[in-house]
ZAMI-915062 format. One line per field, with one value per residue (C-alpha): residue number from 0; residue in three letters; x, y, z. Coordinates in Angstrom, 2 decimals. Layout:
N
resi <- (NUM	...)
resn <- (ALA	...)
east <- (X	...)
north <- (Y	...)
up <- (Z	...)
REM end
This chain:
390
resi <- (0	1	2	3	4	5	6	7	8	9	10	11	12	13	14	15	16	17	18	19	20	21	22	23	24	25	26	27	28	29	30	31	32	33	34	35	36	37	38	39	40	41	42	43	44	45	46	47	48	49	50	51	52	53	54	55	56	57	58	59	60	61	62	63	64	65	66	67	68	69	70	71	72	73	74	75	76	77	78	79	80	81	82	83	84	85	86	87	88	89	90	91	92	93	94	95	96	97	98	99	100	101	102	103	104	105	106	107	108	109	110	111	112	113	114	115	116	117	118	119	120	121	122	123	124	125	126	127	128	129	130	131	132	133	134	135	136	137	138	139	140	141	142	143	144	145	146	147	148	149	150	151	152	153	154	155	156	157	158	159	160	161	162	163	164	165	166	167	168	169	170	171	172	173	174	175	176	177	178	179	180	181	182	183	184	185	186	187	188	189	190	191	192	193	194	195	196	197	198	199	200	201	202	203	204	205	206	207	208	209	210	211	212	213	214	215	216	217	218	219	220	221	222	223	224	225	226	227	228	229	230	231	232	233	234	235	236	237	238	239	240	241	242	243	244	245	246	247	248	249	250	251	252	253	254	255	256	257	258	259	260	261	262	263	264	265	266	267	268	269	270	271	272	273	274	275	276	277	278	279	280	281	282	283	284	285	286	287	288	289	290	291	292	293	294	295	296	297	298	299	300	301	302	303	304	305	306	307	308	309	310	311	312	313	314	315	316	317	318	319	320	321	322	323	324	325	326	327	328	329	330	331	332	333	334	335	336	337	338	339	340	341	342	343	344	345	346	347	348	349	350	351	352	353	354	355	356	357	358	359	360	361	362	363	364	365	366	367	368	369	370	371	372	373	374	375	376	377	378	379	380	381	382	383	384	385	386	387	388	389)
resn <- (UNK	UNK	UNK	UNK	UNK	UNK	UNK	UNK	UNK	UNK	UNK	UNK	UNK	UNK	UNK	UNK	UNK	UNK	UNK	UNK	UNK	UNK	UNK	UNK	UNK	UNK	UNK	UNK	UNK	UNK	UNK	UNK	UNK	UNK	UNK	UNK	UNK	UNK	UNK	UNK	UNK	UNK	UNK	UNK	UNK	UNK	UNK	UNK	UNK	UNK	UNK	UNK	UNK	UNK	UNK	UNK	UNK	UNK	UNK	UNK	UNK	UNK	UNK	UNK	UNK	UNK	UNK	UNK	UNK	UNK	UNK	UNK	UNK	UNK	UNK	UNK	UNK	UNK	UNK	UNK	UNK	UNK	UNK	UNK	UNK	UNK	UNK	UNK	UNK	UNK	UNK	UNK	UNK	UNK	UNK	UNK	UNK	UNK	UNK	UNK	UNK	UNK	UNK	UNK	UNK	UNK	UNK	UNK	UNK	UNK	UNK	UNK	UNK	UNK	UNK	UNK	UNK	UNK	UNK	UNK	UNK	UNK	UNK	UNK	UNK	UNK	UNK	UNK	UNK	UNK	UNK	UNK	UNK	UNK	UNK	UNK	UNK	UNK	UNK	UNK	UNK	UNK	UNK	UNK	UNK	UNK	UNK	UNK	UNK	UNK	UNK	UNK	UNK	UNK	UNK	UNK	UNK	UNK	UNK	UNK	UNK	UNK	UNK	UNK	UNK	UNK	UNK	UNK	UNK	UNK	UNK	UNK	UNK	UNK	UNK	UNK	UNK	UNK	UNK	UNK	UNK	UNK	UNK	UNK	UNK	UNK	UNK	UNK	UNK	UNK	UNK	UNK	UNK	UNK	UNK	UNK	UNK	UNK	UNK	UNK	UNK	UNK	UNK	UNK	UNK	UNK	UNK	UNK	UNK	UNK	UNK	UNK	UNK	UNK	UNK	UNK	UNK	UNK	UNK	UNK	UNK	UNK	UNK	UNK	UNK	UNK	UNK	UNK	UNK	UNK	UNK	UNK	UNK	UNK	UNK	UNK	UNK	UNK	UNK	UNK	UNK	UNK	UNK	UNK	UNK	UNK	UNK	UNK	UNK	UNK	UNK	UNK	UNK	UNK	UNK	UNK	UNK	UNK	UNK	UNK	UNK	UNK	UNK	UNK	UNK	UNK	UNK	UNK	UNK	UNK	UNK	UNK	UNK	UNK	UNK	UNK	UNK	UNK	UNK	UNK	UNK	UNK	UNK	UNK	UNK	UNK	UNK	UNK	UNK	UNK	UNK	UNK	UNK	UNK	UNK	UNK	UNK	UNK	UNK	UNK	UNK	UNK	UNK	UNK	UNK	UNK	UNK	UNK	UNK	UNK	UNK	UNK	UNK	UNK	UNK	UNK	UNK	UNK	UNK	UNK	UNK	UNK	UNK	UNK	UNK	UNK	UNK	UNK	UNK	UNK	UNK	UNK	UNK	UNK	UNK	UNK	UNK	UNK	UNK	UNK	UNK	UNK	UNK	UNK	UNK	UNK	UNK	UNK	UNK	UNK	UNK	UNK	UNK	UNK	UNK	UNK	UNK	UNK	UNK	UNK	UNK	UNK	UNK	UNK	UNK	UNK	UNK	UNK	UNK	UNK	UNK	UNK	UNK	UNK	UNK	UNK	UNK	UNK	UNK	UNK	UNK	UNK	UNK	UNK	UNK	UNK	UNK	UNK	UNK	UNK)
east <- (0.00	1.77	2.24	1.68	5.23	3.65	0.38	2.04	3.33	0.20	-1.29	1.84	1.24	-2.43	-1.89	0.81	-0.97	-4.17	-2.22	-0.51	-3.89	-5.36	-2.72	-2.72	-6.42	-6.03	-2.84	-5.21	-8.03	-6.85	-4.49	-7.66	-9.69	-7.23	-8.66	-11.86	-11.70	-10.33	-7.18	-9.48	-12.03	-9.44	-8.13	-11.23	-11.71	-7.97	-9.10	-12.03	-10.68	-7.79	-9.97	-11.62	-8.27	-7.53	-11.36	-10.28	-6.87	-7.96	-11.11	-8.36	-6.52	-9.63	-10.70	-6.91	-6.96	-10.13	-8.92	-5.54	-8.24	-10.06	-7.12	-5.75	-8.49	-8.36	-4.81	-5.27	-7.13	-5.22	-1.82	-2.95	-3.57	-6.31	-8.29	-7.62	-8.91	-11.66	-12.14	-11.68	-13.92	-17.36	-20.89	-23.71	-26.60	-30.01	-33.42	-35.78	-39.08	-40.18	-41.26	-45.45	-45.86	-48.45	-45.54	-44.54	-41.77	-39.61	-40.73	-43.44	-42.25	-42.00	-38.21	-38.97	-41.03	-44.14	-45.04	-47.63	-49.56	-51.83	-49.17	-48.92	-47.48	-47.18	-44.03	-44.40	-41.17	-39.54	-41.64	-38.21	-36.30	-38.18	-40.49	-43.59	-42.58	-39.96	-42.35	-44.48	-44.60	-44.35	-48.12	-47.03	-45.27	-46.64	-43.77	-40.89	-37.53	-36.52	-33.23	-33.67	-31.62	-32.09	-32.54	-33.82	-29.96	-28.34	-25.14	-26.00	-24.57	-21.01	-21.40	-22.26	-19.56	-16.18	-17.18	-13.82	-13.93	-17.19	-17.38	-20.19	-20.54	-19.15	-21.41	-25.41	-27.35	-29.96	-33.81	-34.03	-30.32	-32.04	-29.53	-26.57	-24.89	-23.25	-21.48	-23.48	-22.96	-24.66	-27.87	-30.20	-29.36	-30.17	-26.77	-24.35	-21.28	-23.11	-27.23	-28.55	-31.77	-33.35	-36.63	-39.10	-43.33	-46.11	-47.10	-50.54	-51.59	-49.13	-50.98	-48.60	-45.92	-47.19	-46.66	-49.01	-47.44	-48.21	-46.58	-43.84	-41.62	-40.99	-40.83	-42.39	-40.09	-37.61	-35.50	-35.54	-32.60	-34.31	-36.44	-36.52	-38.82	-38.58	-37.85	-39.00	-36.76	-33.47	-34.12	-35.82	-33.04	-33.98	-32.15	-30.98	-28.88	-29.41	-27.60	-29.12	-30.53	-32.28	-34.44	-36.05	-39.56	-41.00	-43.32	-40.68	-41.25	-44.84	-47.10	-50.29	-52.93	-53.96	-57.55	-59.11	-60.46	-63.79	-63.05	-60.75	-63.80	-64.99	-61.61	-60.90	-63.92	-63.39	-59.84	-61.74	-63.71	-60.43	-57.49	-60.23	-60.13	-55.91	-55.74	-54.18	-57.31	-60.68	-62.50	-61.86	-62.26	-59.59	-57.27	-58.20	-56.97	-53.67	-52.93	-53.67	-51.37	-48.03	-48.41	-49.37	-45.28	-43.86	-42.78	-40.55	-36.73	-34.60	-34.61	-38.25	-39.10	-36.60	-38.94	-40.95	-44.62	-47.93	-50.99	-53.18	-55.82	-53.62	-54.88	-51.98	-50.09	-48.91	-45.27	-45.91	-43.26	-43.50	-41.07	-42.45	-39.57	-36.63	-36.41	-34.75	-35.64	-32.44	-31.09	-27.85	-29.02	-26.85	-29.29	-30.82	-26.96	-27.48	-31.01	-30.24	-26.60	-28.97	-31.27	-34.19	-36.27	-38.10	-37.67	-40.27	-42.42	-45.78	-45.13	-47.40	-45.61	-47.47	-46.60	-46.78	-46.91	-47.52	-49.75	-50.78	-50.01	-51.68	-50.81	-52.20	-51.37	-51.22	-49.87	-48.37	-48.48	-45.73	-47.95	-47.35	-51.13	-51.40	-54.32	-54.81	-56.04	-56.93	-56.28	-55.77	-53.82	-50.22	-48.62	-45.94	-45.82	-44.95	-45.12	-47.91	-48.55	-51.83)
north <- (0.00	3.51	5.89	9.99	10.39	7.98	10.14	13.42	11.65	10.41	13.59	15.30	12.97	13.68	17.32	17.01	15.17	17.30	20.29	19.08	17.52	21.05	23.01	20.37	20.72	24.84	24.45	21.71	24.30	27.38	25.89	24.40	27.86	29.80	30.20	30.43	32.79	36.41	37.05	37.99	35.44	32.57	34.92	34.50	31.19	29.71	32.37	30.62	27.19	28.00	29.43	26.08	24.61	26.53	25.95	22.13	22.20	24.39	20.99	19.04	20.59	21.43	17.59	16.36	18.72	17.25	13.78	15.07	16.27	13.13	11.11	13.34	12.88	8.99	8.78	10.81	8.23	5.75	6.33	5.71	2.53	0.65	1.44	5.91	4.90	3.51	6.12	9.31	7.75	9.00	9.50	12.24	10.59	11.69	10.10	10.89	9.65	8.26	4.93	4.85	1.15	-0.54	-1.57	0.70	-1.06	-3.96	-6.72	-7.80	-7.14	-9.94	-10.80	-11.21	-9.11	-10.54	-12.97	-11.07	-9.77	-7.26	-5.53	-2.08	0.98	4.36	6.12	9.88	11.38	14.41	17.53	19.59	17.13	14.93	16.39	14.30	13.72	11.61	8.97	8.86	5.56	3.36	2.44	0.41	-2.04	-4.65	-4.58	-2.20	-2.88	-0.36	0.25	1.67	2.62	-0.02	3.30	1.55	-0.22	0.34	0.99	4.35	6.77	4.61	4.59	7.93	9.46	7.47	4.71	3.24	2.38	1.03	-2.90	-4.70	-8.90	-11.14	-13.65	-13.49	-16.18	-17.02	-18.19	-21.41	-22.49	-22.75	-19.99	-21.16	-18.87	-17.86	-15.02	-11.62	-11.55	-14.59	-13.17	-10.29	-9.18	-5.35	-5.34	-4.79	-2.62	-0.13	-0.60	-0.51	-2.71	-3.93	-5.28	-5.60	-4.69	-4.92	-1.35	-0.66	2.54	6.07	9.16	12.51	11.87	8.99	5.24	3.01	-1.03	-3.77	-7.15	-4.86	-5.56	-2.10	-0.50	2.99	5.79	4.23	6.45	5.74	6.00	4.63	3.07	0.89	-1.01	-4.65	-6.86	-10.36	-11.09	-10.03	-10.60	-13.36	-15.67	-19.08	-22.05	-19.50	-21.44	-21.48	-22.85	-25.95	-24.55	-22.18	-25.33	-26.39	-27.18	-23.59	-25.06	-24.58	-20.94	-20.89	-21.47	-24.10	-21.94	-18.56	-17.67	-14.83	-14.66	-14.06	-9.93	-9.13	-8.24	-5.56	-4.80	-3.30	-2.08	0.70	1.15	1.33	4.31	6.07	5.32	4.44	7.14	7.06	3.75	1.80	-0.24	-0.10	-2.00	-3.98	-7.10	-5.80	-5.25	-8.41	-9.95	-8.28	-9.50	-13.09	-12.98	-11.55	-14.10	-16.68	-16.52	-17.47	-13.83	-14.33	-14.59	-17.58	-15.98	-15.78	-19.13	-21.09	-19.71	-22.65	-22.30	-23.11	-24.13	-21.65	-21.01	-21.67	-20.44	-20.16	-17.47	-15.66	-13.83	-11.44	-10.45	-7.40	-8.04	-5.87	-3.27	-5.47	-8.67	-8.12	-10.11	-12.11	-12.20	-10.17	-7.43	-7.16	-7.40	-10.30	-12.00	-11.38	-12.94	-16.08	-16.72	-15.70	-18.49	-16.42	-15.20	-16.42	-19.53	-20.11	-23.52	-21.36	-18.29	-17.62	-15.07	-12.09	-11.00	-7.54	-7.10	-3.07	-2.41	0.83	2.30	-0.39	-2.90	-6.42	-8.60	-12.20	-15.69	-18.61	-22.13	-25.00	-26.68	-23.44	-22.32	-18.93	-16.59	-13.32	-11.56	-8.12	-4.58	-1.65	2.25	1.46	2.91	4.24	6.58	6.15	8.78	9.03	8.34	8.99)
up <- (0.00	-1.27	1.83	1.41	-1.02	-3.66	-3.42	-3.83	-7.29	-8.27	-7.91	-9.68	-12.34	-12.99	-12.98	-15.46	-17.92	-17.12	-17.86	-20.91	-22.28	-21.82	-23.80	-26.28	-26.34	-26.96	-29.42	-31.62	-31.34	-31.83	-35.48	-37.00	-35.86	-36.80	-40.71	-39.42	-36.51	-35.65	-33.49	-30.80	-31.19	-31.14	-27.76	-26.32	-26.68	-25.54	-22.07	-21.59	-21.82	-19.65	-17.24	-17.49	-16.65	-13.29	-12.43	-12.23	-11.05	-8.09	-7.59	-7.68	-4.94	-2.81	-3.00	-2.11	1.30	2.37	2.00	3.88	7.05	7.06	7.10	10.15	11.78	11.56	12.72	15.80	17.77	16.02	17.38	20.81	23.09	21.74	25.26	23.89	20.60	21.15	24.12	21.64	18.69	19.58	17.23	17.61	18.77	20.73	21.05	18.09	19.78	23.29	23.48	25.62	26.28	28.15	30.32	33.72	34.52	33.59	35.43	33.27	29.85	27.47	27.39	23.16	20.88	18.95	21.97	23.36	20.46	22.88	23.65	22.69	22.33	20.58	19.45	19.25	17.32	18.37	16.27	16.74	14.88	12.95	9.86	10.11	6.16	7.03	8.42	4.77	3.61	6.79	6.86	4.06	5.97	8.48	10.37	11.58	13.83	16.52	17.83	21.32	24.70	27.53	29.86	33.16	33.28	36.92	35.58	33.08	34.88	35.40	31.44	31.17	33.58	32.66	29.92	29.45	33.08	33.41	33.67	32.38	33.34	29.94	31.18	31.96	33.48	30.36	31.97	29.25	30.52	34.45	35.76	33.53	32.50	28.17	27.06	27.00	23.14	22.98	24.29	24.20	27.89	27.85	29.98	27.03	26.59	24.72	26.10	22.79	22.18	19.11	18.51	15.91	16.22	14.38	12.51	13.15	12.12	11.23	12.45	12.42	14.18	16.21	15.21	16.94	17.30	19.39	20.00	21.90	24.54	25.16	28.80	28.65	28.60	26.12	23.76	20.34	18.27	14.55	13.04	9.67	7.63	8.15	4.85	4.39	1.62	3.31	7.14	7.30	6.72	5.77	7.39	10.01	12.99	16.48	19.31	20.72	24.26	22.17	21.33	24.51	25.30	25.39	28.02	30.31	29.64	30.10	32.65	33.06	33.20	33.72	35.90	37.77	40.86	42.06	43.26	40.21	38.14	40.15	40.88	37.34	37.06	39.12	38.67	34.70	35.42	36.32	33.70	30.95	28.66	28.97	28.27	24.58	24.94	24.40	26.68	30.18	28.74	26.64	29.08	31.07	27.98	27.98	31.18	30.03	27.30	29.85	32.37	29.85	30.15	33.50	33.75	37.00	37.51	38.26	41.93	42.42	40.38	43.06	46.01	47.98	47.04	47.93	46.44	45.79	47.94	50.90	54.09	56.63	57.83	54.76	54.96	51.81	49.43	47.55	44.03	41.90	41.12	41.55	38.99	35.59	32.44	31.70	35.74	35.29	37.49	40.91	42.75	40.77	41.75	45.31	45.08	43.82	46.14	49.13	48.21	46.75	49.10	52.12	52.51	55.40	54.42	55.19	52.81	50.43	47.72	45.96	42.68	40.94	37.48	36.07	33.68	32.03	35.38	37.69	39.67	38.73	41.84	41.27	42.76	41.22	42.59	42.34	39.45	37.18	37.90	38.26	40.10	39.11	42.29	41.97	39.65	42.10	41.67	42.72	45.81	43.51	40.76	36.96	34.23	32.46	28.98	28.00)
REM end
């Protein structure tokens, strides 16, 4: 590969032969005008074409400095360790929508997109940013992939503050592997080196600004950094491979059976008459079947699934545990760690545990039995606060 000397003689070259082409050019034009033209007609002519010539020459020149500046530019970070360079190489990037899910928090959210088709959400793009132009055309397609910022992560503001020494765990422990653990690459942990998430959803409907999806599994408040148009003939790959404990029984994901008790009814009823009009659905019935379809999917963490339980409808003393803020998807949260080396929870053979899952804003309490049966209890306000979306 020719370093910067054999450049400079390429370039000496070109402009030689540009320049001798030119006069070439003007000698051949101005001896076969010559009969036909005036002295200062041919004059004219031989200024205009080496006027011509400069006009190119000085491209020429222009174009070679701003390869010079980008190649500068590229060797700076370059000629440090390779901890600077990849330190000093950085990429203009903000949000250009906000991400309203039927999610609150977390714990709850499908840990893959498209398995709970009631699940919904809006984006609504940035109005300072984004022309509402720019999303013309997206209607067409059925469905769209979003790359988004895992934003909920503990360990933001160690990124944030000094990146290059923030740590993030090369290993996760992976629900279908029972707590086993495979390299973080190897998954879709939202704990990554750079928290980047990508999913795809359905496209239901473009109005404005606003995309309305569903099948998400979206937390509300996420930043969006794109979207694009998903393409069956280029990413769907056919004969796609998978690792072989990507294969198990998706049973062991799932639960038995799904039921509501007696009180929930009236229950969401009145929480109905409050959060109605905000909510992505239509109906209570609706939303009852929303919250079918996420616990359909044993929902819980390794920690909380190696708990003792009871059957339901146990009547002894019951030692309540509140987990509703603290369980990550994948298990790689500290605190997730901790959980599992401490043995999971209470441990007492007469505790009966009670489980919160955030929808739209409220809290759906339910309890899950050693046979995989679960019990939806009750739909109440929760005793904390999210944003609102509606």
């Amino acid at each position: 590969m020719g370093g910067p000397k054999s450049g400079w003689l390429a370039l000496a070259a070109a402009l030689a032969v540009a320049s001798l082409s030119a006069s070439a050019a003007i000698s051949l034009y101005f001896r076969k005008s010559k009969s036909n033209l005036s002295t200062e007609e041919a004059a004219k002519k031989i200024q205009q074409l080496e006027t011509s010539l400069k006009n190119a020459l000085k491209k020429c020149a222009a174009e070679r400095q701003g390869r010079i500046r980008a190649q500068k530019a590229l060797r700076e970070p370059l000629s440090g360790s390779n901890a600077e360079k990849l330190e000093s190489i950085s990429y203009p990037m903000a949000p250009i929508a906000i991400v309203h899910s039927c999610f609150s928090t977390r714990n709850g959210t499908p840990r893959q997109p498209l398995l709970v088709p009631l699940a919904r959400a809006t984006l609504v793009f940035d109005s300072t940013r984004i022309p509402q132009a720019s999303l013309e055309g997206l209607e067409g397609y059925s469905h769209c992939w979003i790359l988004y910022v895992f934003h909920l992560n503990t360990n933001l503001d160690k990124l944030r503050k000094r990146p290059s020494h923030s740590t993030f765990k090369a290993k996760v422990r992976v629900p279908r592997l029972e707590g086993e653990k495979v390299g973080v690459f190897a998954t879709r942990s939202p704990h990554r080196a750079c928290p980047i998430g990508l999913t795809v959803a359905k496209v239901e409907a473009v109005h404005g600004r606003t995309v309305h999806l569903s099948g998400v599994d979206l937390v509300d408040g996420s930043p969006v950094l794109d979207i694009k148009p998903y393409l069956p003939y280029c990413d769907s790959v056919q004969g796609a491979k998978t690792p072989d404990w990507l294969k198990v029984d998706e049973n062991l994901l799932g639960v038995a059976s799904v039921n509501f008790s007696d009180d929930f009814p009236s229950s969401l009823a009145d929480c109905w008459l409050l959060v109605g009009e905000k909510s992505l659905y239509a109906s209570p019935e609706e939303y009852r079947d929303l919250i079918k379809q996420v616990l359909s999917w044993d929902i819980r963490s390794l920690a909380q699934r190696n708990r003792p339980h009871q059957p339901i409808g146990y009547t002894g003393s019951a030692n309540l545990t509140e987990d509703a803020l603290t369980a990550e998807n994948c298990q790689e949260e500290e605190e997730e760690e901790e959980a599992i080396e401490n043995g999971g929870g209470d441990s007492s053979p007469t505790s009966s545990v009670l489980y919160h899952l955030f929808l739209e804003g409220l809290d759906v309490s339910y309890r899950i039995d050693s046979n995989a049966d679960v019990l939806v209890e009750k739909v109440s306000l929760p005793s904390v606060s999210f944003t609102s979306y509606g």
